[in-house]
Jmol script that loads the backbone (N, CA, C; Angstrom):
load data "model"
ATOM      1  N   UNK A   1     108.777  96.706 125.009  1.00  0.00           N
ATOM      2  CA  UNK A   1     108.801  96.082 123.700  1.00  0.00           C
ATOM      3  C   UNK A   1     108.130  97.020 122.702  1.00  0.00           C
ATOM      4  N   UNK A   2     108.845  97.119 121.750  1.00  0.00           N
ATOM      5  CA  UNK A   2     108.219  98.683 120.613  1.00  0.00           C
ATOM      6  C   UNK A   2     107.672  97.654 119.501  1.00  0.00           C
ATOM      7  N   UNK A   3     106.035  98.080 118.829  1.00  0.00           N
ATOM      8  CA  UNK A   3     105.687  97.236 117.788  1.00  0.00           C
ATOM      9  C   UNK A   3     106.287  97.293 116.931  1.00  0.00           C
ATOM     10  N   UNK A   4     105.963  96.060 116.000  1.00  0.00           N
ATOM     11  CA  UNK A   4     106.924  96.604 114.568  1.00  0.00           C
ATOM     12  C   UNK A   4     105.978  96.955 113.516  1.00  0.00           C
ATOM     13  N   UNK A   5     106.519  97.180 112.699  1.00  0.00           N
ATOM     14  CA  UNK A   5     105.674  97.677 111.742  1.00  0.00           C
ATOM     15  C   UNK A   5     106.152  97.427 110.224  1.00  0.00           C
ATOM     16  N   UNK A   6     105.933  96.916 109.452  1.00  0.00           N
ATOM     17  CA  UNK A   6     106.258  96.531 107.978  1.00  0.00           C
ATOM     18  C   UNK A   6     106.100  97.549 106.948  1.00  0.00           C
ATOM     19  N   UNK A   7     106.713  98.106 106.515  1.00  0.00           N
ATOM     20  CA  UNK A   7     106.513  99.104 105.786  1.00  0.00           C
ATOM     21  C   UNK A   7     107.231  98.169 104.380  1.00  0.00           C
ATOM     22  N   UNK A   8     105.721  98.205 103.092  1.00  0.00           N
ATOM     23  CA  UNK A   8     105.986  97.787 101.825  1.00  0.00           C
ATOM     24  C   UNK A   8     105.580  98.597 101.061  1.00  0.00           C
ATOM     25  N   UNK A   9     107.352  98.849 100.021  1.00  0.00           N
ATOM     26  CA  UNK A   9     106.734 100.067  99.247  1.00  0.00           C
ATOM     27  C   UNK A   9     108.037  99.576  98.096  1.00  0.00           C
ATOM     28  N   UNK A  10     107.927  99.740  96.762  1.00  0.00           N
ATOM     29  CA  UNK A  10     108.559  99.494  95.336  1.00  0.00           C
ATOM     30  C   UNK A  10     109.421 101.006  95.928  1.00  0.00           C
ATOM     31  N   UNK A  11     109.645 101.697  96.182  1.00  0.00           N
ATOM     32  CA  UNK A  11     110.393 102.943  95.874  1.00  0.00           C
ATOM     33  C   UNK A  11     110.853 103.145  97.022  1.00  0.00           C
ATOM     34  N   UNK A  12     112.596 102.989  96.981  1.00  0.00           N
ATOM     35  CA  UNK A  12     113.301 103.010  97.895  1.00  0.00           C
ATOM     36  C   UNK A  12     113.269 103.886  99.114  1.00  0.00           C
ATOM     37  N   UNK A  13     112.889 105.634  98.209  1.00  0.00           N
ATOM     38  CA  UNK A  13     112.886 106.685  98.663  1.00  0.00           C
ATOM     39  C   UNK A  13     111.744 106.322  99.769  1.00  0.00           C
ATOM     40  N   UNK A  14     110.545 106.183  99.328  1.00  0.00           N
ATOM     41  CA  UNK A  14     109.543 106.337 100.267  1.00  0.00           C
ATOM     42  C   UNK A  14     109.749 105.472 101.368  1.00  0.00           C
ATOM     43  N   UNK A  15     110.371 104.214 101.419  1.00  0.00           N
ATOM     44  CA  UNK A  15     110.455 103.124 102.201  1.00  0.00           C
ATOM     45  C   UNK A  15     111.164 103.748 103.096  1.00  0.00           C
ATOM     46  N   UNK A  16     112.334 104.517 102.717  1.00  0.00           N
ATOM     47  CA  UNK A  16     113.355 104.763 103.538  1.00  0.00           C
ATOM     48  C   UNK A  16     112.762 106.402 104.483  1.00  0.00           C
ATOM     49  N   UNK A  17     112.044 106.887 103.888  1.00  0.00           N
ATOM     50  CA  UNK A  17     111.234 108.218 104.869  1.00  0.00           C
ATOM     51  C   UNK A  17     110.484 107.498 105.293  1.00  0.00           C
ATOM     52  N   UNK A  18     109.640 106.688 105.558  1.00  0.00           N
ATOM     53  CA  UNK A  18     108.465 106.188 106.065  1.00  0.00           C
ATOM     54  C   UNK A  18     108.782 105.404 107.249  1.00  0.00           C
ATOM     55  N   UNK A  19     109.959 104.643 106.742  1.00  0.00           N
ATOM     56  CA  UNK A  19     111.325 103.648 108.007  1.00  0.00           C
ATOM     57  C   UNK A  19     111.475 104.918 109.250  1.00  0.00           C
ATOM     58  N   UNK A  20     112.208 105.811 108.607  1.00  0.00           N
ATOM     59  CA  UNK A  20     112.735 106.842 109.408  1.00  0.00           C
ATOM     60  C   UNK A  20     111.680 107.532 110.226  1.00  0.00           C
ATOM     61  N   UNK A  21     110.377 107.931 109.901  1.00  0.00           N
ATOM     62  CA  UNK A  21     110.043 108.535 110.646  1.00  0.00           C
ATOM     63  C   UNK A  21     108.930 107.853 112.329  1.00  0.00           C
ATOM     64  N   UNK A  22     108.889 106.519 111.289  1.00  0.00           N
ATOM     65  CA  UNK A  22     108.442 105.556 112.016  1.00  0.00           C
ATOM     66  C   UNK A  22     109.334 105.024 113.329  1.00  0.00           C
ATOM     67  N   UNK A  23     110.587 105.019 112.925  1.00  0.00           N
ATOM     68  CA  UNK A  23     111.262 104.784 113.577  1.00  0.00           C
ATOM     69  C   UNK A  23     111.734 105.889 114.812  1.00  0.00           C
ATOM     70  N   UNK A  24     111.542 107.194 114.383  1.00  0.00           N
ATOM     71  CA  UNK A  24     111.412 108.582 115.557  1.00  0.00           C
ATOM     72  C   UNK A  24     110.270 108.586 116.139  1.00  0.00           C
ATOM     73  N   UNK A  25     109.553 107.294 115.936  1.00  0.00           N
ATOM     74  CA  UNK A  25     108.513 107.662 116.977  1.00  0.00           C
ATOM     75  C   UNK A  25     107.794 106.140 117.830  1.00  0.00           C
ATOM     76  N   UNK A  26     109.638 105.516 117.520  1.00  0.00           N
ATOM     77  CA  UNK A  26     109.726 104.451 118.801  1.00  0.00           C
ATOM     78  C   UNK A  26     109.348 103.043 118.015  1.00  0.00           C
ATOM     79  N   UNK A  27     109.078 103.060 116.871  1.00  0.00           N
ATOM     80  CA  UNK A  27     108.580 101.889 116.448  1.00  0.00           C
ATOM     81  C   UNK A  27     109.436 100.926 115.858  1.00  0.00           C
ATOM     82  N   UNK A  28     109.795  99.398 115.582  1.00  0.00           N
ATOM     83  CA  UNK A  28     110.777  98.562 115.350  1.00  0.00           C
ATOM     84  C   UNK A  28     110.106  98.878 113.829  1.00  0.00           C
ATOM     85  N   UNK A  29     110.935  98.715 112.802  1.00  0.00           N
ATOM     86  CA  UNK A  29     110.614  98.773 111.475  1.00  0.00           C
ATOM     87  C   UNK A  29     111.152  97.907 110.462  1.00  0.00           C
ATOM     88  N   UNK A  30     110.395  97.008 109.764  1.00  0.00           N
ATOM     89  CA  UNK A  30     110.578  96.196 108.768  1.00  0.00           C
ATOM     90  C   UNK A  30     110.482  96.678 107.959  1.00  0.00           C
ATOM     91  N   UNK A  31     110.827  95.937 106.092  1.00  0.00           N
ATOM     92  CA  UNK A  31     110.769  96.253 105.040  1.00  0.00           C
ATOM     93  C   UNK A  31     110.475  95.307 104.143  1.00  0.00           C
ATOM     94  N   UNK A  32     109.912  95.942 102.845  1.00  0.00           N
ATOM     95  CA  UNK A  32     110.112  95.062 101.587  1.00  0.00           C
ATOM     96  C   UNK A  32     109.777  95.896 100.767  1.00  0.00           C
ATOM     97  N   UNK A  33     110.465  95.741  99.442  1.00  0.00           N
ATOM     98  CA  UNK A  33     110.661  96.036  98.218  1.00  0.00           C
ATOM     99  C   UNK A  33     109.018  95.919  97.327  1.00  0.00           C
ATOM    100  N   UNK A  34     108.293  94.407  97.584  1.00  0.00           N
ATOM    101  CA  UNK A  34     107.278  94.366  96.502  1.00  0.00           C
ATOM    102  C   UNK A  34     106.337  93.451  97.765  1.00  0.00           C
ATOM    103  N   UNK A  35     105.206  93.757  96.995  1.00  0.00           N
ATOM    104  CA  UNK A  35     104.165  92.982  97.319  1.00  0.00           C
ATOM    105  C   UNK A  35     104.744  91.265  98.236  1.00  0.00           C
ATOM    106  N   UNK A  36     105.098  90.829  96.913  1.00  0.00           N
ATOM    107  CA  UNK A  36     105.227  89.415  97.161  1.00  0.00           C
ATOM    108  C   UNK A  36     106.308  88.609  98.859  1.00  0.00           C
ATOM    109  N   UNK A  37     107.687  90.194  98.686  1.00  0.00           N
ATOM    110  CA  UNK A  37     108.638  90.327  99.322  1.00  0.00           C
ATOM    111  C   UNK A  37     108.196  90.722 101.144  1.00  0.00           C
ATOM    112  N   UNK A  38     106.675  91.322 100.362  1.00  0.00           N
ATOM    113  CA  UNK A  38     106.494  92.044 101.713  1.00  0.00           C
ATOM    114  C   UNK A  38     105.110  90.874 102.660  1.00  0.00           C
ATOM    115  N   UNK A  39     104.553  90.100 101.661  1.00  0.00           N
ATOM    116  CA  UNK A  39     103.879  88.487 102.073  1.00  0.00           C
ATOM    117  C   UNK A  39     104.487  87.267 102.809  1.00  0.00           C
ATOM    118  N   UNK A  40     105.835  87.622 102.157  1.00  0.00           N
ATOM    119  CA  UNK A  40     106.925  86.434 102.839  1.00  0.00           C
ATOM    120  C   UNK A  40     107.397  87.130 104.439  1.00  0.00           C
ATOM    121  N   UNK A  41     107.246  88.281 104.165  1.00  0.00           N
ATOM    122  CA  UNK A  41     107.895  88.998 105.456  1.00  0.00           C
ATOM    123  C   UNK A  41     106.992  88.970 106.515  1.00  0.00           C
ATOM    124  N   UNK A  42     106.010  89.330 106.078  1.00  0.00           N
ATOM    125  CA  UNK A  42     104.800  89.064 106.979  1.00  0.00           C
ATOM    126  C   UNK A  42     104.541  88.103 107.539  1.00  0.00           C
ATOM    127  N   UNK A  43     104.293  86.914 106.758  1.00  0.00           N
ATOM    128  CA  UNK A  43     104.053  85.656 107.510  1.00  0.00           C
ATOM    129  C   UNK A  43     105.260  84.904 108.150  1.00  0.00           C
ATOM    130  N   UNK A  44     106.469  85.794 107.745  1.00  0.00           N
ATOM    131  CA  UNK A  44     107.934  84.932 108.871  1.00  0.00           C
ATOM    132  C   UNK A  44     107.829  85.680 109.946  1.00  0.00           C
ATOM    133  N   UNK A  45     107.713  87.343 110.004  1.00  0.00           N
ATOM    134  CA  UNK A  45     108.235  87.966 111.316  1.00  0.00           C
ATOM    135  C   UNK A  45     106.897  88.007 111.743  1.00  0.00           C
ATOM    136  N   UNK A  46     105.183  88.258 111.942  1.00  0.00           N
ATOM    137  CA  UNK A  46     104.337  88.442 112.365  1.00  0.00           C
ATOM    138  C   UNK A  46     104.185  89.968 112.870  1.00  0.00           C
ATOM    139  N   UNK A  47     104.282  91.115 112.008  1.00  0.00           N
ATOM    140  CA  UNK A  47     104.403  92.346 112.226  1.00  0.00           C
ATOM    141  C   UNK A  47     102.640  92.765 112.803  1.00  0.00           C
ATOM    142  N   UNK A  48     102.655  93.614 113.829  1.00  0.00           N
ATOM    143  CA  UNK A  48     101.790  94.350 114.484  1.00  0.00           C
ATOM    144  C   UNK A  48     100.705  94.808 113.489  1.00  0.00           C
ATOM    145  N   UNK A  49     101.213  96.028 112.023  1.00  0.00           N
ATOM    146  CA  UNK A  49     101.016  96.786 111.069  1.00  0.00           C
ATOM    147  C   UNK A  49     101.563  96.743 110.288  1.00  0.00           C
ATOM    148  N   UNK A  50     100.779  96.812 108.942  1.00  0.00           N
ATOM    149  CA  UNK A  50     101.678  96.985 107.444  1.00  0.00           C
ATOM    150  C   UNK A  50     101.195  98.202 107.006  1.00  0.00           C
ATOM    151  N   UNK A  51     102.251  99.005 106.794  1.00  0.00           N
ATOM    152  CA  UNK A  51     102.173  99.945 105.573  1.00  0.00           C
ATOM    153  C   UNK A  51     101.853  99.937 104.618  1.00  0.00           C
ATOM    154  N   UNK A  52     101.996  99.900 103.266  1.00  0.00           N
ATOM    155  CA  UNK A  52     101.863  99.334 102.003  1.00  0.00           C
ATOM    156  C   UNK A  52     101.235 100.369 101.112  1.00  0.00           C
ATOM    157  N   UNK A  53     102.221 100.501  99.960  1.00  0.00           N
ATOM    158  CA  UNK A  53     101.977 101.417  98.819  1.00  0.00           C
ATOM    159  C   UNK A  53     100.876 100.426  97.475  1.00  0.00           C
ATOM    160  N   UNK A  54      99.714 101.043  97.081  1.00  0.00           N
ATOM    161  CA  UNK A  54      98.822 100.233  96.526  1.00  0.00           C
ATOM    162  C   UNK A  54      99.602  99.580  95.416  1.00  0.00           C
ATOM    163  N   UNK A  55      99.998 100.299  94.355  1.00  0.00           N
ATOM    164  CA  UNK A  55     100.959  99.864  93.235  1.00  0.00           C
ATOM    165  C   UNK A  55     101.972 100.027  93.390  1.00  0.00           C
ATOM    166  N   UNK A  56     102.290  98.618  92.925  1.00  0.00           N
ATOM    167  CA  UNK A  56     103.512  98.571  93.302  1.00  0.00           C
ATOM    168  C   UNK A  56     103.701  96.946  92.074  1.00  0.00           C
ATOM    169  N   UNK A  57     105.110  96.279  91.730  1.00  0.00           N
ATOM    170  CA  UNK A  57     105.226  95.249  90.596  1.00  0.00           C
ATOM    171  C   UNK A  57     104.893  94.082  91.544  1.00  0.00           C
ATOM    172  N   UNK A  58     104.608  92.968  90.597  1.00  0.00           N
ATOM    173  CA  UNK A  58     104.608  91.988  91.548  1.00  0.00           C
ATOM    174  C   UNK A  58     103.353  91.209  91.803  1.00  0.00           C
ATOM    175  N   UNK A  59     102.970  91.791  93.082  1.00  0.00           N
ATOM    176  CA  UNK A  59     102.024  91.674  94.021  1.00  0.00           C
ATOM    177  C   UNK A  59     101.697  93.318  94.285  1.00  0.00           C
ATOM    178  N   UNK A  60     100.648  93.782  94.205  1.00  0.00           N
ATOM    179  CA  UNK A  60     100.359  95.373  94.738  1.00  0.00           C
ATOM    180  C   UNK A  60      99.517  94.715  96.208  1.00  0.00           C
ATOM    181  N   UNK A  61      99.682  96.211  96.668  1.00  0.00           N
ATOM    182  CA  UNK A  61      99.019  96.346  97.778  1.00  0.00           C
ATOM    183  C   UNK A  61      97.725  95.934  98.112  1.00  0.00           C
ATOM    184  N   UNK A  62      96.464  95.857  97.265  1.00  0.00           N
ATOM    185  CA  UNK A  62      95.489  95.251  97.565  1.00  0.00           C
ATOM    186  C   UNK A  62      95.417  93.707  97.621  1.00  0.00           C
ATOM    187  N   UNK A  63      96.461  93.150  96.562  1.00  0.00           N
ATOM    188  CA  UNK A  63      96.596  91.547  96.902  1.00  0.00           C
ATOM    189  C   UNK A  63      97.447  91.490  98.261  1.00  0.00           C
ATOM    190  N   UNK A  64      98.325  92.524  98.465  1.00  0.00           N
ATOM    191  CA  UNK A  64      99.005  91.901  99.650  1.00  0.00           C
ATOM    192  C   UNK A  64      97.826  91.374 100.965  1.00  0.00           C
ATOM    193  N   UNK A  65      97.091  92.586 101.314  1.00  0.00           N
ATOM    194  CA  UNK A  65      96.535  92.782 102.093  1.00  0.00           C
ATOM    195  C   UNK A  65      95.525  91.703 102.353  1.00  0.00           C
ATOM    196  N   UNK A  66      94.900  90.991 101.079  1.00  0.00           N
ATOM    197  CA  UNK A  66      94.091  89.868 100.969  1.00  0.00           C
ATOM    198  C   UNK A  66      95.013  88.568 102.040  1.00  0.00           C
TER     199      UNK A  66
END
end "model"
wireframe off; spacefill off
backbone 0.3
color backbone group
């Protein structure tokens, strides 16, 4: 069973290198767009680790993390 890992980030680009490399090194990988997107995700799938870019719209990263 490979952990997953939530990767929340406003910028597609980074989400999508951060997915990828996470993902070359065996790990199941989630996503979200914003803060808020990436709170809902969290508390439905129960991810291992979150990633998370500090600013970001929304919800930023330090409220997520709260």
């Amino acid at each position: 069973m490979s952990r997953r890992i939530l990767v929340v980030d406003d910028s597609a680009l980074s989400r999508s290198l951060i997915q990828r490399m996470l993902q070359r090194k065996g790990f199941a990988v989630l996503t979200a767009a914003d803060g808020a997107e990436g709170a809902v995700t969290a508390f439905r799938e129960h991810p291992d680790a979150v990633v998370t870019d500090l600013e970001m719209p929304v919800m930023n990263g330090y409220q997520l993390a709260r």
